[in-house]
C-alpha positions as CSV (number, residue, x, y, z in Angstrom):
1,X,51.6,118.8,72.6
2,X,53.9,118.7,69.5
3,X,56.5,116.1,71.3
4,X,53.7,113.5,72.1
5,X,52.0,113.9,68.6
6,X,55.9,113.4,66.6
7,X,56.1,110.3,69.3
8,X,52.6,109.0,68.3
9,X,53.5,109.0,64.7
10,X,56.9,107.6,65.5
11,X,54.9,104.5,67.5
12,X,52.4,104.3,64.4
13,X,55.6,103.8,61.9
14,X,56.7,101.4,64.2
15,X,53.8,99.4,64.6
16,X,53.1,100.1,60.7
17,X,56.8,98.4,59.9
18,X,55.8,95.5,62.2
19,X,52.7,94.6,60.7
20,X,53.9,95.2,57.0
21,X,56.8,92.2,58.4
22,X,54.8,89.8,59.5
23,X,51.9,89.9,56.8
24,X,55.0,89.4,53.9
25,X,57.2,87.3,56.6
26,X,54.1,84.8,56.7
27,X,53.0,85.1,53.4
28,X,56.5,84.4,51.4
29,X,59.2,83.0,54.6
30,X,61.6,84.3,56.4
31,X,64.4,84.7,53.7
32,X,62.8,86.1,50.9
33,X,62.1,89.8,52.0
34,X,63.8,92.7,51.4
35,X,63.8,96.5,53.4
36,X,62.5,98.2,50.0
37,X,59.5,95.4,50.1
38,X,58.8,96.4,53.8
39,X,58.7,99.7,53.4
40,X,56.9,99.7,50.3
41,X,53.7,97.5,52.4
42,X,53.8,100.0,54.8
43,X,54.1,103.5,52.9
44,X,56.8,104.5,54.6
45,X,60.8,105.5,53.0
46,X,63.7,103.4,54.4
47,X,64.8,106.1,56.1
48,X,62.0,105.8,58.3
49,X,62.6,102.1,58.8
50,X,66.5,102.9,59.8
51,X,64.7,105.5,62.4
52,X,63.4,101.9,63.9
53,X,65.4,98.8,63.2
54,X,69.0,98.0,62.2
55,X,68.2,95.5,59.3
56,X,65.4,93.2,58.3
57,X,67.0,90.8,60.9
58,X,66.0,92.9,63.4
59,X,62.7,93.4,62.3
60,X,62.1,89.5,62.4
61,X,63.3,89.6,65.7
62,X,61.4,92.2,66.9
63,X,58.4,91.3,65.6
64,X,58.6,87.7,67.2
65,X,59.4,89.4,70.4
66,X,56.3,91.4,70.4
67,X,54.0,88.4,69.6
68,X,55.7,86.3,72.6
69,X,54.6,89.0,75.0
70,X,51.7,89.9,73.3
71,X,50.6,86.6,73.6
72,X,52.1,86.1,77.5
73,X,50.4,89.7,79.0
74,X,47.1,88.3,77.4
75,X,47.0,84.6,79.0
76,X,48.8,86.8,82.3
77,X,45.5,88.6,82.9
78,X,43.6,85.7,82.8
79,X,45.3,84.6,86.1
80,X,45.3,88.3,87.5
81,X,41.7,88.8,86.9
82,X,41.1,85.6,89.4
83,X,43.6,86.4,91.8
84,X,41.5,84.7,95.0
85,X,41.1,81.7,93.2
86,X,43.9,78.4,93.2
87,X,46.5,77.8,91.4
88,X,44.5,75.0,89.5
89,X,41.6,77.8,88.8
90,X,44.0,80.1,87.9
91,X,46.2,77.5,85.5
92,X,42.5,76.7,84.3
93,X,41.7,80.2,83.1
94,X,44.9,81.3,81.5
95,X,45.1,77.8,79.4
96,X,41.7,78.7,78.0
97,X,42.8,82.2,77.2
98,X,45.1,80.7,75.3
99,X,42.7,79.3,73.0
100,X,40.9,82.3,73.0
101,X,44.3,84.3,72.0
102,X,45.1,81.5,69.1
103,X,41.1,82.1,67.7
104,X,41.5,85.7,67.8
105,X,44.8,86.3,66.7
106,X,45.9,83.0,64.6
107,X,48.8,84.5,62.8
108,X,50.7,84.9,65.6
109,X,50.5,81.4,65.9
110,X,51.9,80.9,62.8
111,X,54.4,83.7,62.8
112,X,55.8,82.2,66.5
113,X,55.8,78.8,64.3
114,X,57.5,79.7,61.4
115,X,60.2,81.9,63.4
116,X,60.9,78.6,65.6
117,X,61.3,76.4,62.9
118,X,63.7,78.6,61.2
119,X,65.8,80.1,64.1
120,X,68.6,77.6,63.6
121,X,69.2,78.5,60.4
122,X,68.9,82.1,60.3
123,X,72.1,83.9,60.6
124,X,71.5,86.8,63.2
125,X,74.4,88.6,64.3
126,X,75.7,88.5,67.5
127,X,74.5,91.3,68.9
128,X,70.9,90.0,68.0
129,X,71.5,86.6,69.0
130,X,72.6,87.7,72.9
131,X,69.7,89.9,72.3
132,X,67.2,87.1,72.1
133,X,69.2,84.9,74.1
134,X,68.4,87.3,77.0
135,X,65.0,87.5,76.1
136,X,64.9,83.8,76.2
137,X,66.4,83.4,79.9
138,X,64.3,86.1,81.2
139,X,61.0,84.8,79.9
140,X,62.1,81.1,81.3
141,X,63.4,82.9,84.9
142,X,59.8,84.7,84.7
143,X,57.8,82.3,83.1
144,X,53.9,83.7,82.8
145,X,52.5,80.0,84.2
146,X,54.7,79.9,87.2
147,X,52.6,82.0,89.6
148,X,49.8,79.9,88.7
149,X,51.7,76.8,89.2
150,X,53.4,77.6,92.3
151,X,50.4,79.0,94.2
152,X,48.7,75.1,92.9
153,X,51.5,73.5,94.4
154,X,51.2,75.1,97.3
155,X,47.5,75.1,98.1
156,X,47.9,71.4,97.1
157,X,45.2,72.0,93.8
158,X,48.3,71.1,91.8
159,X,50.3,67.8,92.4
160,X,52.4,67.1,89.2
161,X,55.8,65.8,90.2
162,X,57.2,68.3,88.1
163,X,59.1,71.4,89.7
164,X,56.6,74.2,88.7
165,X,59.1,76.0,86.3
166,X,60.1,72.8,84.3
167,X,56.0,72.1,84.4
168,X,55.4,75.4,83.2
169,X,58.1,75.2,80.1
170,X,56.4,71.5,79.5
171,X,53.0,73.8,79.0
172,X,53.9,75.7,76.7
173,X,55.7,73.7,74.6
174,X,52.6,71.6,74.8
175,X,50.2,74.3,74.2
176,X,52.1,75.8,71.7
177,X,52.9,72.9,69.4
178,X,48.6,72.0,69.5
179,X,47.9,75.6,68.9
180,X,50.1,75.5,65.1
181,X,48.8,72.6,64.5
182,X,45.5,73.9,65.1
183,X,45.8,76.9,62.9
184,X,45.2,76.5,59.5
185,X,48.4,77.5,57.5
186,X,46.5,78.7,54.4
187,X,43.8,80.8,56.2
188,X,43.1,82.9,59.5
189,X,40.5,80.3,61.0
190,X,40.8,76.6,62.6
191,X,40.5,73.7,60.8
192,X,36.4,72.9,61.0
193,X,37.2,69.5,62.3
194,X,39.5,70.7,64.7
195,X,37.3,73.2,66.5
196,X,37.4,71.1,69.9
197,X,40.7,69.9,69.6
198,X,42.1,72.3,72.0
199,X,39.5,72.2,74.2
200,X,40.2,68.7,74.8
201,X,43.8,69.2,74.5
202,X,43.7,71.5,77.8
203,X,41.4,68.9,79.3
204,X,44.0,66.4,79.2
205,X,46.6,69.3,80.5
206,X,44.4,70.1,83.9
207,X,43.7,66.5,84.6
208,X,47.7,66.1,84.2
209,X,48.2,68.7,86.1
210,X,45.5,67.8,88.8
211,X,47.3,64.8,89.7
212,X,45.7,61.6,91.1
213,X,42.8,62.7,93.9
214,X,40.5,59.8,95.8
215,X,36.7,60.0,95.1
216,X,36.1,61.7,98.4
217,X,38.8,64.7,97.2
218,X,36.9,65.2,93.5
């Protein structure tokens, strides 16, 4: 009983130092924070912080990490949770889970956004960089869209040229780049006029995606 509550106060730090990041990380960039400023957001001593990350670069990296899949499981079970249907279904539901995701949680957006824009300039050290690099490779190996987009393929509900895993990168670059655009930089809604925008956006995706089908086929 006295391990798992010490381990559920050690997750709460942890998740306490990660949200502490990204609220300053979005609200004043990547370069400007300092440990003392994170742990003084959070309430907690830099020696707690040390329990937890190596340096404020690994806290960036962390925290970008955890938004990636965060955002991945979520748009994942969309697909699970229709697991009879076809790939196209399938793609269908997990695009517009998306949306949902970027409504619901738009600073992740924006955090995914800023990290990307700055990662060729940041200075992580090696051992972060093969650290992320393997993250990187694993999550394009095991991209979240390919079941979808295999089983499409497959079942013929699919017919993009594209191999399914360079489809599936196309996606989310796609996706992605509509979704920041989307989300306002200066507050946590979507731009009013933009409130359909990605609606249409994955419109456009499935009837790429769809390929060309006779009248008799639609």
């Amino acid at each position: 009983m006295n391990e798992n509550w010490h381990q559920q106060l050690k997750n709460k730090h942890r998740d306490d130092l990660i949200s502490a990041g990204k609220e300053l990380f979005l609200n004043y960039g990547l370069f400007q924070m300092k440990i003392k400023d994170v742990c003084t957001k959070a309430k907690l001593s830099r020696v707690t912080f040390y329990k937890h990350f190596q340096s404020m670069d690994d806290l960036l990296l962390s925290i970008h990490m955890e938004l990636i899949e965060h955002l991945t499981n979520h748009v994942s079970r969309a697909a699970a949770e229709m697991e009879f249907m076809n790939g196209y279904e399938q793609l269908a539901a997990m695009l517009n889970a998306w949306i949902t995701f970027a409504r619901n949680y738009p600073d992740h957006i924006r955090f995914i956004q800023l990290f990307d824009i700055n990662y060729e300039s940041y200075e992580f050290n090696q051992e972060l960089k093969e650290r992320y690099q393997l993250f990187t490779q694993n999550g394009k190996e095991r991209h979240f869209l390919l079941g979808a987009l295999s089983r499409g393929t497959v079942d013929g509900s699919i017919r993009s040229t594209l191999p399914p895993l360079h489809l599936a990168q196309f996606i989310f670059t796609a996706m992605m780049g509509m979704l920041q655009k989307s989300v306002s930089s200066c507050s946590n809604i979507l731009h009013a006029s933009d409130t359909q925008m990605p609606e249409q956006f994955v419109s456009m995706l499935l009837q790429y995606v769809y390929g060309e089908r006779t009248s008799e086929e639609s």
